[in-house]
Residue, then its C-alpha position, 0 to 999 in steps of 0.5 A: x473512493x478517494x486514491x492517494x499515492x507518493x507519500x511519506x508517511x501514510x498516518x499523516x495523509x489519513x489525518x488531512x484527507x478522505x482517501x479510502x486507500x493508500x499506496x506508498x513506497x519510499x520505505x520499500x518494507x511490504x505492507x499491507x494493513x486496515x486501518x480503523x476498518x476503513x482504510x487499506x494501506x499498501x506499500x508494495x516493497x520494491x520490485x528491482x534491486x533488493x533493498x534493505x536485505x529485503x526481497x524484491x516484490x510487488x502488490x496487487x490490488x483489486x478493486x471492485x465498486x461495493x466491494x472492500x478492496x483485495x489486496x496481497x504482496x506477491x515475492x518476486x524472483 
């Protein structure tokens, strides 16, 4: 399984790499989608200062091997 963080702009990486999951948060909007079935993309939000009138808050993930990846947003405060 291949893991690839930092990014910009999710779809653009999926085009370039063969990454199974992929975690980003320059844009701090929670996020958590499948796409074409076979890659999980999360964007955690921002766990300090709201930004963006957005509360803050964290993703977790939880990886298993055979297992698809379980993922959920969880507010904060």
């Amino acid at each position: 399984m291949a893991i690839s963080s930092g990014i910009r702009r999710p779809r653009r990486c999926m085009r370039c790499s063969q990454a199974e999951i992929i975690v980003y948060g320059h844009t701090h909007k929670p996020l958590i989608e499948l796409v074409d079935r076979t890659v999980t993309v999360m964007n955690p939000g921002g766990g300090r200062h709201p930004r963006f009138r957005l509360k803050p808050g964290v993703g977790i993930m939880e990886l298993e091997a055979g297992i698809p990846p379980r993922a959920r947003l969880v507010p904060l405060g």
